[in-house]
C-alpha positions in Angstrom: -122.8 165.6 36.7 -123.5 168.7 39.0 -121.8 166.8 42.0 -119.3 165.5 39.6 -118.3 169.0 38.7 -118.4 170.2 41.9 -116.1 168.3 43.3 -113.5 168.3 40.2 -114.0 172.4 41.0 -113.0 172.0 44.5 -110.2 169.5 43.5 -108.6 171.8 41.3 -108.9 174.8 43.1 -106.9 173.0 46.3 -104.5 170.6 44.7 -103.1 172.2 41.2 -102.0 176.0 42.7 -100.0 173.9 44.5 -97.6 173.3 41.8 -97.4 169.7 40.3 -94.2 170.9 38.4 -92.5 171.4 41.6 -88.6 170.4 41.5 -89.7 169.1 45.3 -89.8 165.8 46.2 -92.9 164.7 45.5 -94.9 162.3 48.7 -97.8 160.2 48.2 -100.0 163.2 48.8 -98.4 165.2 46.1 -98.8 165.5 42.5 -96.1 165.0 40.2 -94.8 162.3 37.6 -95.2 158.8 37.5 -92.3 156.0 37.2 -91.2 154.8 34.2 -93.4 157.0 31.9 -93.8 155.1 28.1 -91.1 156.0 26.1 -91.2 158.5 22.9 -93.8 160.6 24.4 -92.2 163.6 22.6 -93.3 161.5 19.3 -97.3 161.7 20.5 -99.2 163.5 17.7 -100.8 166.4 19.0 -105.0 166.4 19.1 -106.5 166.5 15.9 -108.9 169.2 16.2 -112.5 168.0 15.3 -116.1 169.6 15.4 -117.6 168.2 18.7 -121.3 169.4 20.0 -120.8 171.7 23.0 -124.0 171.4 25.5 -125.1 174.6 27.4 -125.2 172.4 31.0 -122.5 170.4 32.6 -119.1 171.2 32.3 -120.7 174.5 30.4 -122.5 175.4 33.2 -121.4 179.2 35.2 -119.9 178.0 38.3 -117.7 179.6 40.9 -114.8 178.8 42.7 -113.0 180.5 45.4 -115.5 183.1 45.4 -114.6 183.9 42.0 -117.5 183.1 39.4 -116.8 181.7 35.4 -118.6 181.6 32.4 -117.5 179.1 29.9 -117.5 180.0 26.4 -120.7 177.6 24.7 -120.4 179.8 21.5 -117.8 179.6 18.7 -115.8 182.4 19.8 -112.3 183.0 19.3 -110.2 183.2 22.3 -106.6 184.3 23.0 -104.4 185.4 26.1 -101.2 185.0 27.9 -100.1 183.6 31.0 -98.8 181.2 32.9 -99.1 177.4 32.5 -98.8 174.6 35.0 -99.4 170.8 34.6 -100.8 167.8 36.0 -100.0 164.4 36.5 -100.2 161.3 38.3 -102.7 162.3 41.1 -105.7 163.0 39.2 -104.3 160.1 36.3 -107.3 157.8 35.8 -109.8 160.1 37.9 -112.7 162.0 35.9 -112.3 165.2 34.3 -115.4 167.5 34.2 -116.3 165.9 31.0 -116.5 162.8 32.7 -113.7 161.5 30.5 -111.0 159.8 32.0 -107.6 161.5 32.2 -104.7 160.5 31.2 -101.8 162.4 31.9 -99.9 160.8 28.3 -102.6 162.3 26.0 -102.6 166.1 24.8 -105.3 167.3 26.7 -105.6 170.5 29.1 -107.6 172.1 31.8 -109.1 175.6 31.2 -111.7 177.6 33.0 -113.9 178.7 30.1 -112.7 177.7 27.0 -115.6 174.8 25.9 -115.9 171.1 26.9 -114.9 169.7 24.2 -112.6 172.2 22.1 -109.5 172.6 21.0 -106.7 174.8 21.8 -103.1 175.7 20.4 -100.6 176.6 23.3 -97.4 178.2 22.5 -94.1 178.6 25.0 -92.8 182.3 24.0 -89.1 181.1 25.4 -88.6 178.1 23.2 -91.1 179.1 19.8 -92.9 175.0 20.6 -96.1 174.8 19.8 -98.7 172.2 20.9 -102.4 171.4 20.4 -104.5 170.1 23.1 -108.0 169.4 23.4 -109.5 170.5 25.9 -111.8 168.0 28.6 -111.3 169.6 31.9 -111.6 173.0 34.2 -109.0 174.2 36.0 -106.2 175.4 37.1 -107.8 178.1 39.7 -104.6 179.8 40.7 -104.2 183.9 40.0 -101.8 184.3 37.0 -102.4 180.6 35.3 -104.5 180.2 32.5 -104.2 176.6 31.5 -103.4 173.6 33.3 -101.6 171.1 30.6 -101.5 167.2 30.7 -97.9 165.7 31.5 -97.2 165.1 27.7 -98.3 168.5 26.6 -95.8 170.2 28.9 -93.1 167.4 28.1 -93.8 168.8 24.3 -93.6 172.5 25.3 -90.4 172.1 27.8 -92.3 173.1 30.7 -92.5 170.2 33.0 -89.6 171.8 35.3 -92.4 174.6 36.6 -94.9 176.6 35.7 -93.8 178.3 32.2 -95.4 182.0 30.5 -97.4 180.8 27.2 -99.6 182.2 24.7 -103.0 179.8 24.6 -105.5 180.7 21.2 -108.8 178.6 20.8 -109.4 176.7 17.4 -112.6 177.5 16.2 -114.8 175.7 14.2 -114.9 177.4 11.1 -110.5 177.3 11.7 -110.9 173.4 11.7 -113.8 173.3 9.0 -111.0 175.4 7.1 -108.1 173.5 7.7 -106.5 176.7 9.1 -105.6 175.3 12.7 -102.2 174.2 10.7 -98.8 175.1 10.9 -97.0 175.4 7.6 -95.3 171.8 8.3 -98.2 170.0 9.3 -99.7 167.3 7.5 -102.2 167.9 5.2 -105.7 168.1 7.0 -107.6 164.9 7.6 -111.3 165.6 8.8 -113.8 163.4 11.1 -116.7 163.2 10.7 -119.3 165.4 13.1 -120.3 164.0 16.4 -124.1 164.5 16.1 -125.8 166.7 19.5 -126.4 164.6 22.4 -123.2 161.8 20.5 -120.8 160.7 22.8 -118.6 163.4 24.7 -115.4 161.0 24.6 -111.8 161.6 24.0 -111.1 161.1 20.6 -107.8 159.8 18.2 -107.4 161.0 15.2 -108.7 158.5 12.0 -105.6 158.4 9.3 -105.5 156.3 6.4 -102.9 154.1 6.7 -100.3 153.1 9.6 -96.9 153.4 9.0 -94.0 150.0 9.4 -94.0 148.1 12.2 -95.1 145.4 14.3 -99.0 146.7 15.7 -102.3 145.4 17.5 -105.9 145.3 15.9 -108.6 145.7 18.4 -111.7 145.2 15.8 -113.0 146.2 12.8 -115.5 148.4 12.7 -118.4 150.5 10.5 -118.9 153.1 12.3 -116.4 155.5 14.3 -118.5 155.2 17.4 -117.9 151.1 18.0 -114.1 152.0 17.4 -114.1 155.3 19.9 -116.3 153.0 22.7 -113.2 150.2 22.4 -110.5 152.5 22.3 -111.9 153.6 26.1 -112.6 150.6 27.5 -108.6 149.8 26.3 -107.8 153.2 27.9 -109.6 152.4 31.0 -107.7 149.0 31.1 -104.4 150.4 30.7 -104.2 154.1 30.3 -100.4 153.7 28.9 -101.6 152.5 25.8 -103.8 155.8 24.8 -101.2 157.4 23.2 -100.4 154.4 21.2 -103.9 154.0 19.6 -105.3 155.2 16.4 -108.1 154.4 14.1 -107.1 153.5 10.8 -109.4 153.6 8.2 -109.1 151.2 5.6 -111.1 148.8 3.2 -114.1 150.9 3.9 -113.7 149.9 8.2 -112.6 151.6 11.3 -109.8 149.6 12.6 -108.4 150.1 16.3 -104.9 149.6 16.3 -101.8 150.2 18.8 -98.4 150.9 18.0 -96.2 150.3 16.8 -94.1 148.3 19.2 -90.6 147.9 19.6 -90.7 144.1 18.7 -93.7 141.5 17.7 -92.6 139.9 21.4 -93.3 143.3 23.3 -96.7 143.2 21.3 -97.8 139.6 21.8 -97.1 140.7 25.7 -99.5 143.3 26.0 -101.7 141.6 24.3 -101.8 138.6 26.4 -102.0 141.1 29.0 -104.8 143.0 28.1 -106.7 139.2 27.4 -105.3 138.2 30.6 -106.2 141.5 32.9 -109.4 142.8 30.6 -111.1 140.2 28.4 -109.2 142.3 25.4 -108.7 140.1 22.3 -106.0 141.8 20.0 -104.4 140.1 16.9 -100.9 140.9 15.6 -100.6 143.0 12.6 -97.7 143.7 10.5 -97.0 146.8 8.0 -93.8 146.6 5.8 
């Protein structure tokens, strides 16, 4: 994990000051976005913030870049600043973050350089009143003035994906999400998950609703415990990170049930799914909610 972090650290510190946002063309060698990004992405639900066990070593190690030493946060302090944001995209898309996650540039997720691996973060544009929450899996950006470095769906959200934007970042603590208070007035109302036990798995995590709404969707399993759903759901991600954004876990009759969607058509759906059995081993069945 130490060499890991290390060279995420000296990634970062190179390749994000260099602008991914950039209104350049973008080479082979450049950050930037990808072709043909899935539609709707200004429909992806924001993170659900959850209570996730923070570790004193790895990502939460002190480390120092640039000459410039950090100190992650490891407590649950509050945290708020301003400055400027910047995003990135298709060249670290599928590469590890420092929490050994993989990113995906579609999810709400950020880079910061001390808020906690895992937590949670709400990140404001001043010029437009959007809000967004991320979770946040990574360290970066390491460029003077920038304070947060946003996935390519989070800045699609926030209207800053022409350039690096001023914003107004404030951690979500956990007696804020124990609380329900990480709301807006025209959120939902709160669903909790439960805890992820010390030394559980560090992974990217969906939000568990009750119910899925109409459409044509695909089940992945059924499941008893949130774990067995969370460990599919990455292997799907790893298989095809264009379909993170579509999963959820729906709980209902008592199970955990991993389920993408919802498609356009039942023929789009039966097509990734052959897909995914074709490319991944991935057996899927065809659900439909009226």
């Amino acid at each position: 994990m130490a060499l890991l972090l290390l060279a995420l650290m000296t990634g970062c510190s190179t390749t994000r000051p260099a602008g991914p946002g950039s209104a350049a063309p973008v080479g082979i060698d450049r950050d930037g976005a990808l072709p043909n990004p899935p539609p709707d992405l200004a429909k992806v639900p924001d993170a659900l913030p959850r209570i996730e066990a923070v570790r004193s070593g790895g990502p939460n190690k002190p480390y120092e870049v640039g000459g410039e030493r950090y100190e992650p946060i490891v407590g649950d302090t509050p945290y708020a600043d301003k400055g400027l944001a910047s995003w990135y995209g298709r060249k670290f898309h599928g590469r590890p973050t420092a929490s050994g996650e993989v990113y995906n540039m579609y999810a709400m997720t950020a880079a910061h350089a001390t808020l906690p691996i895992p937590s949670y973060a709400r990140v404001r544009n001043p010029a437009n009143g959007r809000e967004v929450i991320v979770r946040i899996n990574d360290r970066g950006p390491f460029h003077k003035g920038r304070i947060i470095d946003l996935s390519y769906t989070a800045a699609l959200k926030l209207d800053l994906l022409r350039g690096v934007g001023a914003v107004e970042v404030r951690r979500i603590t956990y007696a804020e999400i124990r609380a329900g208070k990480f709301q807006k007035p025209d959120d939902a109302p709160p669903v909790f998950v439960p805890e992820t036990p010390p030394g559980g798995p560090q992974r990217e995590t969906t939000a568990v609703v009750a119910i899925t709404g109409p459409g044509t969707w695909l089940q992945f399993g059924a499941f008893a415990k949130l774990d067995s759903a969370e460990g599919l759901r990455q292997r799907i991600a790893e298989a095809d990170l264009t379909l993170l954004p579509l999963l959820t876990v729906v709980r209902e009759g008592g199970l955990h049930r991993l389920r993408a969607g919802p498609f356009p058509s039942a023929d789009e759906a039966r097509a990734t799914a052959a897909r995914l059995r074709d490319e991944a081993g991935i057996e899927a069945s065809l659900v439909e909610k009226r």
